[in-house]
C-alpha positions as CSV (number, residue, x, y, z in Angstrom):
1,X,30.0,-2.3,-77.5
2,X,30.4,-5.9,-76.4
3,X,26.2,-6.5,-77.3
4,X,24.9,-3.8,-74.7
5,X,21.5,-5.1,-72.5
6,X,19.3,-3.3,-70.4
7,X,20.1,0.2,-69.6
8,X,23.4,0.5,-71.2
9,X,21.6,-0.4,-74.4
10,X,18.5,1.9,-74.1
11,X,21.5,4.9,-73.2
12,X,23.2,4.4,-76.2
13,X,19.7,4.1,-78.7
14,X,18.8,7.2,-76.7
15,X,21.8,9.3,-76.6
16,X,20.7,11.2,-80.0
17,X,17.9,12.5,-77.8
18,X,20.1,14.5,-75.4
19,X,21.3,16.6,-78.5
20,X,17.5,17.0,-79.5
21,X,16.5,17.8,-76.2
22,X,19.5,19.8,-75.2
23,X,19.5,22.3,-78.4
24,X,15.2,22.6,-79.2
25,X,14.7,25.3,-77.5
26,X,17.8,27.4,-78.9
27,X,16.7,26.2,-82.4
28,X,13.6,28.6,-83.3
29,X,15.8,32.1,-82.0
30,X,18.3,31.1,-84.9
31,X,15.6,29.9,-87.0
32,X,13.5,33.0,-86.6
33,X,16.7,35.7,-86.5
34,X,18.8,34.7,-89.6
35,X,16.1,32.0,-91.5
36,X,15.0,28.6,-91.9
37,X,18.2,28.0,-94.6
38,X,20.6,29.2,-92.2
39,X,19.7,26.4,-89.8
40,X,19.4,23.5,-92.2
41,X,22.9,24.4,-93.3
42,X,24.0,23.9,-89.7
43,X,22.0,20.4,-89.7
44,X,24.9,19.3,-93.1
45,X,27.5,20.7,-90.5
46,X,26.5,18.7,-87.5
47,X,25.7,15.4,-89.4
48,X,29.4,15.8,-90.9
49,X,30.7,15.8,-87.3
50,X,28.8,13.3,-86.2
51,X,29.2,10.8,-89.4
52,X,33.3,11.5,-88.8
53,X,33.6,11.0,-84.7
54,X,31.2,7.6,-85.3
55,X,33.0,6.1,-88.2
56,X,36.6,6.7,-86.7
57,X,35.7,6.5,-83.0
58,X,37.7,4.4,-80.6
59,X,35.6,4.0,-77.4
60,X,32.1,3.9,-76.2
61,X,32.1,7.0,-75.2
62,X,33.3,9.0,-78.6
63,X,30.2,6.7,-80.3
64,X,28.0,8.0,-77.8
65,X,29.2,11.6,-78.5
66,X,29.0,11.0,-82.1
67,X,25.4,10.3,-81.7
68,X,24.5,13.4,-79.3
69,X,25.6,15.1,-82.6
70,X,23.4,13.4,-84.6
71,X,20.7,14.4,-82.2
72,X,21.8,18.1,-82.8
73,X,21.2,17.7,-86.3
74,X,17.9,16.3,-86.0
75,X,16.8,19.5,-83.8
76,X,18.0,21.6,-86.8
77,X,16.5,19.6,-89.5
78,X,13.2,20.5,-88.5
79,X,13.3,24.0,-89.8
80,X,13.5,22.5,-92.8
81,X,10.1,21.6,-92.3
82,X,9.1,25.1,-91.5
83,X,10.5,25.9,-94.8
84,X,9.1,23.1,-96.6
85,X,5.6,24.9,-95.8
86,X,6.1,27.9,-96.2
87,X,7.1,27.8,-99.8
88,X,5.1,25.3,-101.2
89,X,2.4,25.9,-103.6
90,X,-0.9,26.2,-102.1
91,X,-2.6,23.5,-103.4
92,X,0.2,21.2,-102.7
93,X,1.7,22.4,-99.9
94,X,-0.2,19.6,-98.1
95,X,1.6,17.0,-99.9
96,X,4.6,18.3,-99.9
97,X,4.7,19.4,-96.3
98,X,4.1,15.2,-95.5
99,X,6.6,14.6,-97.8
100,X,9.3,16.1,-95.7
101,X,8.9,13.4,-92.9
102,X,8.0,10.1,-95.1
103,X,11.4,10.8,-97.0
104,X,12.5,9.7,-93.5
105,X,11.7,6.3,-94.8
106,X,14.0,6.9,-97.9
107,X,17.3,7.1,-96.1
108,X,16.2,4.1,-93.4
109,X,16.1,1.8,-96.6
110,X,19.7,2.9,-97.6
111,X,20.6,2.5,-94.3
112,X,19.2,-0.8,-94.0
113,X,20.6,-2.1,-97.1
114,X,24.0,-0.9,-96.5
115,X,23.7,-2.3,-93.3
116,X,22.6,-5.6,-94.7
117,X,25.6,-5.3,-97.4
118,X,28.1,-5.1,-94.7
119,X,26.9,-8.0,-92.7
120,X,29.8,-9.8,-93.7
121,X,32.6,-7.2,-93.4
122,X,35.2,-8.4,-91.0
123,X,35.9,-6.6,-87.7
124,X,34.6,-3.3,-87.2
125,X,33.9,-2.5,-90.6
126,X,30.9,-3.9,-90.7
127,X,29.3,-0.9,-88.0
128,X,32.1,2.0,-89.6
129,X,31.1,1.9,-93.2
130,X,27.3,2.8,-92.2
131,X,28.0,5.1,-89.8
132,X,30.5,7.0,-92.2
133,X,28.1,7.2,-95.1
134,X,25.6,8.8,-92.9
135,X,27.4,12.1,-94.6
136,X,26.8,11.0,-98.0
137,X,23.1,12.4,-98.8
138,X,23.4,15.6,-96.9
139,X,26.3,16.0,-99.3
140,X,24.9,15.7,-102.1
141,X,21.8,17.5,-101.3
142,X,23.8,20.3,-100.5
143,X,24.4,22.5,-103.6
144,X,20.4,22.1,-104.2
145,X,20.2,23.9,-100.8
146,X,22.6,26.8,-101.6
147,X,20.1,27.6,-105.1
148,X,17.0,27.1,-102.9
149,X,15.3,30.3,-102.2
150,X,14.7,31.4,-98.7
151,X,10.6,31.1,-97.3
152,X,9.3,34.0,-98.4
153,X,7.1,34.2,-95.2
154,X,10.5,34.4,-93.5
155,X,11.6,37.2,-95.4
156,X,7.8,39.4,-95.2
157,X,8.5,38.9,-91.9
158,X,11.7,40.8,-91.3
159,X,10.5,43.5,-93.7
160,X,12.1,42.1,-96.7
161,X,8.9,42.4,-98.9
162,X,10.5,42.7,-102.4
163,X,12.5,39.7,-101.7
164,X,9.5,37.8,-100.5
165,X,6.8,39.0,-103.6
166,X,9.9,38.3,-106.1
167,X,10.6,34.2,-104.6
168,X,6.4,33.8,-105.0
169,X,6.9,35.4,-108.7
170,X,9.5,32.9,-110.1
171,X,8.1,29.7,-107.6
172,X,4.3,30.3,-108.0
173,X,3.6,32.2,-111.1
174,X,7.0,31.5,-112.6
175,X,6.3,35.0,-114.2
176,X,3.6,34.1,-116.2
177,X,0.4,37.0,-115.9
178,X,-1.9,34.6,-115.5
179,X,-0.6,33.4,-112.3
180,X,-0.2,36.7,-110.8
181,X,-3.5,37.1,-109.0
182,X,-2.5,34.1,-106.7
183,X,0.8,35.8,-105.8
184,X,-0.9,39.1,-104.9
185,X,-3.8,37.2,-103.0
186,X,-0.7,35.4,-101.4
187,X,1.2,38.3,-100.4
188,X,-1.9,40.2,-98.8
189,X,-3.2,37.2,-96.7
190,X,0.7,37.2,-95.2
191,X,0.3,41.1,-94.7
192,X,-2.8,40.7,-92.8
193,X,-1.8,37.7,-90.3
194,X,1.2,39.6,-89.8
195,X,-0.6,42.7,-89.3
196,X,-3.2,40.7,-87.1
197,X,-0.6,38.9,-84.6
198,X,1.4,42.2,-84.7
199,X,-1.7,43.7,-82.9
200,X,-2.2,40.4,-80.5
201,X,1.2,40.6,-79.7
202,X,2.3,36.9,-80.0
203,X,5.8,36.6,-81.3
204,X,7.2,35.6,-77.5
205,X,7.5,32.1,-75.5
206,X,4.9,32.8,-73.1
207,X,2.3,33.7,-76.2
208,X,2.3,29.7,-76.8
209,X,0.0,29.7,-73.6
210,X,-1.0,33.0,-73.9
211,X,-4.8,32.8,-75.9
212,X,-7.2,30.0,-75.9
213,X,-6.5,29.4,-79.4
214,X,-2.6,28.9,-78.8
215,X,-3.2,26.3,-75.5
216,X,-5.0,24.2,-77.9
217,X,-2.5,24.4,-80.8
218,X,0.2,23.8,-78.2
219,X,-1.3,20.8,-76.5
220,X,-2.7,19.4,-79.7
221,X,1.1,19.6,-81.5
222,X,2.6,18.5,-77.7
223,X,0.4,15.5,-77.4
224,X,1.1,14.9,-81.2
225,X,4.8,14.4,-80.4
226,X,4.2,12.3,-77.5
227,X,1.6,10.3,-79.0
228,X,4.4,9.3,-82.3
229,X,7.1,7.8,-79.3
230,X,4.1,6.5,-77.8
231,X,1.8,4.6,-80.2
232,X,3.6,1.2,-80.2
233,X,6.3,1.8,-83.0
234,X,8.9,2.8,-80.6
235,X,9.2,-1.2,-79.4
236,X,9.6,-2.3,-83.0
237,X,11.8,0.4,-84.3
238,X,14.5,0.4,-81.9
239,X,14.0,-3.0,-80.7
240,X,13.3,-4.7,-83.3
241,X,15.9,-7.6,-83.1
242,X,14.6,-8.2,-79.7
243,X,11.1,-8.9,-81.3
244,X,12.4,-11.0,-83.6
245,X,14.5,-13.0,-81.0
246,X,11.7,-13.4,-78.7
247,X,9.6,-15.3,-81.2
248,X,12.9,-16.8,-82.3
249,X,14.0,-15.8,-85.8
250,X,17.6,-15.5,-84.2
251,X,20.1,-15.7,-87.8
252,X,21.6,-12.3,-88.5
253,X,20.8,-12.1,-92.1
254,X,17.2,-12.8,-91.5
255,X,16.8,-10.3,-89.0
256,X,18.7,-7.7,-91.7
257,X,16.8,-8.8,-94.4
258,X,13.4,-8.1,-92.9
259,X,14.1,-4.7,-91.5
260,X,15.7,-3.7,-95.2
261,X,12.6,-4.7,-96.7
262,X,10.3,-3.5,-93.7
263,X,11.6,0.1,-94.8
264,X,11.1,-0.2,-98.0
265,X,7.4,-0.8,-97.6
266,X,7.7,1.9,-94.7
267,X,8.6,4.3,-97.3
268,X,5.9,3.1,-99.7
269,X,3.0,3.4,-97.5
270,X,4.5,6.9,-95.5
271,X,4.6,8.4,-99.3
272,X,0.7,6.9,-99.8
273,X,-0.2,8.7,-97.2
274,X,1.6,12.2,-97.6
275,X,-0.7,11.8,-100.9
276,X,-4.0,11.5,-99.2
277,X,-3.6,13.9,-96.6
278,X,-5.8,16.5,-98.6
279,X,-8.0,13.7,-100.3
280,X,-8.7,11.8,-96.7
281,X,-8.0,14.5,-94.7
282,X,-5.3,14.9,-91.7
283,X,-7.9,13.8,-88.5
284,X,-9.2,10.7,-90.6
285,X,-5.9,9.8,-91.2
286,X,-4.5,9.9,-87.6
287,X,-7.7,8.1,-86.3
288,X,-7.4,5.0,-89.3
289,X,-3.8,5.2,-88.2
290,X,-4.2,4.7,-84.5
291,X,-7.0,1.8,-84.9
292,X,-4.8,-0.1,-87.2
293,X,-1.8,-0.1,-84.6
294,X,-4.2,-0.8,-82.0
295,X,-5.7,-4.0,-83.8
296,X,-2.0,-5.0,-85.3
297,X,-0.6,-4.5,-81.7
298,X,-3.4,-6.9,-80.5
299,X,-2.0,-9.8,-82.6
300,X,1.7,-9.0,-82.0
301,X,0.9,-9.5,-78.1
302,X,-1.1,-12.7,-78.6
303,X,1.3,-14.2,-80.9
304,X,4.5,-13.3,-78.7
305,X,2.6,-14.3,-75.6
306,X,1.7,-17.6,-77.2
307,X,5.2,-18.6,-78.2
308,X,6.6,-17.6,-74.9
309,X,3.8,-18.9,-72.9
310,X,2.7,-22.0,-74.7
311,X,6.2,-23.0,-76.7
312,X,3.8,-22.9,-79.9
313,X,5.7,-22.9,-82.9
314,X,4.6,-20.2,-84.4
315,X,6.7,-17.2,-83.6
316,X,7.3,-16.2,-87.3
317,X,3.7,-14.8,-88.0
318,X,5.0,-11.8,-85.6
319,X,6.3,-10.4,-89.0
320,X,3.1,-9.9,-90.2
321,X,2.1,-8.3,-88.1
322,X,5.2,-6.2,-87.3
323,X,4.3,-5.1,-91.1
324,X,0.3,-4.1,-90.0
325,X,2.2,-1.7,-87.0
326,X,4.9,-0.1,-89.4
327,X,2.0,0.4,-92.2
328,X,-0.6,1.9,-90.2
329,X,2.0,4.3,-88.3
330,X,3.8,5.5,-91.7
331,X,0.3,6.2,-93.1
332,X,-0.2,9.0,-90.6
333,X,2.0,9.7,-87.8
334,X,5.0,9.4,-90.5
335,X,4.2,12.3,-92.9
336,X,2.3,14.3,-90.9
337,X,4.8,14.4,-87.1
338,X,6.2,17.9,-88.4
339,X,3.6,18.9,-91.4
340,X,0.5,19.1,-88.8
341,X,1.7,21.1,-85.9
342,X,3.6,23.5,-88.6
343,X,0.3,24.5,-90.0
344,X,-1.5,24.9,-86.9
345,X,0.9,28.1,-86.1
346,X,0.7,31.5,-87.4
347,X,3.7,32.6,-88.8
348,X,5.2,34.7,-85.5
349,X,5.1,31.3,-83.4
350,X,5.4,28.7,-86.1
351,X,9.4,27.8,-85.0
352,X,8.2,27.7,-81.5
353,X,5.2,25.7,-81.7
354,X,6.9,23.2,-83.9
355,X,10.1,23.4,-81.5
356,X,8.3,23.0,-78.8
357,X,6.2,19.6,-80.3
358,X,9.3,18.0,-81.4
359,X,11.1,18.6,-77.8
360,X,7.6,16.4,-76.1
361,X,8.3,14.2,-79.1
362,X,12.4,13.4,-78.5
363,X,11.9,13.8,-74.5
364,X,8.7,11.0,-74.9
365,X,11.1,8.9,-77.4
366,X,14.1,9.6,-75.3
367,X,12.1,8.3,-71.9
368,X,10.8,5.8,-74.0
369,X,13.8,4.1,-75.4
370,X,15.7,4.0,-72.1
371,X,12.9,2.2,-70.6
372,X,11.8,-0.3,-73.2
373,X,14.9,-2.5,-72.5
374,X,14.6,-2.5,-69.3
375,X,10.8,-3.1,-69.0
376,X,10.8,-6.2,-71.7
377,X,13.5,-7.6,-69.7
378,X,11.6,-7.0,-66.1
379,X,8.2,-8.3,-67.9
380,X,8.6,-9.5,-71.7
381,X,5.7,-9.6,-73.4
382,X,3.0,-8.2,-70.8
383,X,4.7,-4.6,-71.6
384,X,2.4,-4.6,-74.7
385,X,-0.5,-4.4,-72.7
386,X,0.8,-1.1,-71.7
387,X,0.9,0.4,-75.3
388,X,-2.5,-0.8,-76.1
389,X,-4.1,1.1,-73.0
390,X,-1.5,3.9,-74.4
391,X,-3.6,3.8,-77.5
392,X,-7.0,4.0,-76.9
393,X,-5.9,7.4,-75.2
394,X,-4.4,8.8,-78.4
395,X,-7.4,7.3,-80.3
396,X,-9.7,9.8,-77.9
397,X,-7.5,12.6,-77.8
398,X,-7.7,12.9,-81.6
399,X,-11.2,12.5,-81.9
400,X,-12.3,14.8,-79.2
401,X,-9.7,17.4,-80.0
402,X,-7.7,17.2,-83.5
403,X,-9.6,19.3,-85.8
404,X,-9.3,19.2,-89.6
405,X,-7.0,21.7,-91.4
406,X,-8.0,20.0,-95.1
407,X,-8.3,22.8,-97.3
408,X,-7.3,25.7,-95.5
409,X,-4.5,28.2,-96.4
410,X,-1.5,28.4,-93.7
411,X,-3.1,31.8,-92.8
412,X,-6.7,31.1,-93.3
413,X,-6.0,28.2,-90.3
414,X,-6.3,30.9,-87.7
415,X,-9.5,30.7,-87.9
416,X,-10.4,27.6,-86.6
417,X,-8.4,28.6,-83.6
418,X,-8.9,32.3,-82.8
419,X,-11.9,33.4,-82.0
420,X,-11.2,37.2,-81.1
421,X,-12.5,40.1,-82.8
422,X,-8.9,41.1,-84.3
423,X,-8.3,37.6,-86.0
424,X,-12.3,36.9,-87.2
425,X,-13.0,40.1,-88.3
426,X,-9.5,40.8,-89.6
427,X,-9.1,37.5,-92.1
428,X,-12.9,37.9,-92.8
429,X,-12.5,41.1,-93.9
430,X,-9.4,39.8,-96.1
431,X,-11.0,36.8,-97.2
432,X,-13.6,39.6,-98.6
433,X,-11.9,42.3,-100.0
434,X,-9.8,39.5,-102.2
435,X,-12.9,37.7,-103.4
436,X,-12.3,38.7,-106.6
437,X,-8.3,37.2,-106.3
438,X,-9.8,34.1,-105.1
439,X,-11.7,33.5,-108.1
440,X,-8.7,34.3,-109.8
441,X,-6.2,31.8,-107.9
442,X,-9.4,29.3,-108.5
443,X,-8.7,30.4,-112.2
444,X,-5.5,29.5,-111.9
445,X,-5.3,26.3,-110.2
446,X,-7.5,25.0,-113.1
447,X,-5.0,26.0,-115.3
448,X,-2.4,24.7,-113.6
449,X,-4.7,21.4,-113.7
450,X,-5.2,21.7,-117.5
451,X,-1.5,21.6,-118.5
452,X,-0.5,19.1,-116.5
453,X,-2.5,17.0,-118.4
């Protein structure tokens, strides 16, 4: 690539993108036709392709394809998400749900130690063995994904309600009586929304904007996706040997062995936070998140603008905080990117609500990327200025707007947003005839609680 600058660099860091972009909408048909395992599969397929054409390729432009394919499998991997939710046991389907995203953080500190480990591979080996084993986990993760059960929301939803009852009975209750209440209570809250949005009518593209309720899930889950390529962390993740060079820690093996171990505490602090999503709740979490960034993005501009500015020797206290910006953004945005929007969907528009997030969120990270380069080379530092006006808009957005799921069922969320007779007065009515089951799944989670320990 002869070391790319300017806008041939932000093309080929934002190439993945056009997949994404390109394929998003598509995704949630196949998703919602033949099931949320059917298009992670095809995410294992894609990353093959891509992992082969990158590793062997012999021109610029058979990288950059490589790379649009890798963007096709991140369009596809987030129905794994979808699933991810809809499985989960209820009183951990919070955790797990942010789990899916912060495991991100997992496979960016393989990827920067391999990358590190190769540093001093000859030739083009040193690029070709980390682009090749991009294959590697997906392969091994595969035959857990062919015994996986298919989300049993999925299934109830195409009719299939055997199927659906008999993957709650062995993952939930594990066929044990005593957990059987919370399958049944379960399995009639899924009846009901279904039954509810069957009568509302929302299974189409146009009932995204359709109700009240669905305008604010779809703004709140758009501006969620813009607001993660848009916080700050896009300068330091894909730039983040520009950063380093501009406050002159210039030696390759420095540079490699700070990002390795910058993911590594990525990965620490996104897991932390995928386990306090139903202690701290999801809107205290976004709003810590957001002030952290905007008071660790305050140093980073001094501190770069001193060095540059003032030929101050002291450049290297960037990496602080360039740790303060990663931290505060994997505590939140990390985990929760996919796991918020998912919940805020009934199950009829779940794929397209999500879908439709994660397109604002690779079309925000796709503009973004193409014009960081070109704007820290026009301005240098002074382009931080712009993410910390960018912040304090998030920071109001999510206060004003984000409300708190904490608590809450994937079903029982309606509720917060739809106000009509049929949802209120449908779920109430639910909530009421299973009082007794409730008490029973109570029951149960305390069991569940008491042999654990």
């Amino acid at each position: 690539m002869n070391h790319p600058t300017g806008t041939w660099l932000g093309f080929i860091s934002a190439s993945p993108f056009v997949g994404t972009c390109g394929s998003i909408f598509f995704i949630p048909y196949f998703c919602d036709r033949f099931g949320r395992k059917a298009v992670i599969y095809a995410t294992v397929l894609f990353i093959w392709i891509g992992s082969i054409v990158g590793a062997s390729a012999k021109n610029p432009a058979s990288y950059i394809v490589s790379r649009i394919f890798m963007g096709l499998s991140f369009s596809c991997n987030y129905s794994a998400s979808i699933w991810i939710g809809e499985i989960s046991y209820p009183t951990t389907r919070g955790i797990f749900s942010a789990c899916y995203h912060a495991i991100y953080y997992f496979g960016s500190v393989l990827c920067a130690w391999v990358i590190f480990g190769t540093r001093v591979c000859s030739g083009d080996a040193a690029w070709r063995i980390p682009v090749g084993l991009q294959a590697a986990i997906p392969t091994i993760l595969l035959p857990a994904l062919i015994y996986a059960p298919e989300s049993p929301r999925w299934l109830a939803s195409v009719g299939r309600f055997e199927e659906a009852e008999a993957v709650l009975l062995k993952f939930h209750a594990n066929y044990e009586e005593v957990y059987i209440p919370l399958v049944q209570l379960e399995m009639e809250e899924i009846l009901a929304a279904m039954e509810i949005q069957k009568k509302n009518n929302i299974s189409s593209w146009k009932s995204l904007v359709a109700t009240p309720g669905n305008r604010k899930r779809l703004f709140i889950s758009c501006f969620l996706g813009v607001a993660f390529a848009w916080n700050g962390q896009g300068i330091v993740t894909w730039y983040l040997s520009t950063v380093f060079k501009d406050v002159g820690i210039l030696e390759v093996w420095k540079q490699t062995l700070l990002n390795a171990c910058i993911q590594l505490f990525n990965l620490l602090v996104a897991i932390t936070g995928a386990f306090l999503v139903d202690i701290v709740g999801r809107r205290t979490l976004f709003l810590i998140s957001i002030i952290g960034i905007f008071c660790s993005y305050i140093g980073l501009t001094v501190i770069t603008a001193v060095y540059k500015e003032l030929h101050k020797e002291i450049g290297q206290a960037i990496i602080v905080f360039v740790f303060f910006v990663y931290g505060f953004q994997a505590i939140a945005f990390a985990p929760m990117i996919t796991s918020y929007p998912n919940e805020l969907w009934p199950q009829t528009t779940r794929s397209k609500g999500l879908f439709s997030a994660m397109f604002f969120l690779n079309g925000a990270t796709f503009f973004n990327i193409f014009v960081n380069p070109i704007a820290i080379e026009a301005i240098g530092w002074k382009y931080y200025c712009v993410y910390l006006g960018v912040q304090v808009i998030i920071f109001l957005v999510i206060f004003y707007t984000f409300p708190e799921t904490k608590g809450h069922s994937l079903e029982e969320i309606a509720l917060i947003f739809d106000k009509d007779d049929w949802t209120q007065s449908g779920l109430h009515k639910e909530q009421t005839s299973l009082e007794g089951k409730k008490l029973s799944s109570i029951y149960v989670t305390e069991v569940s609680s008491k042999d654990e320990l």
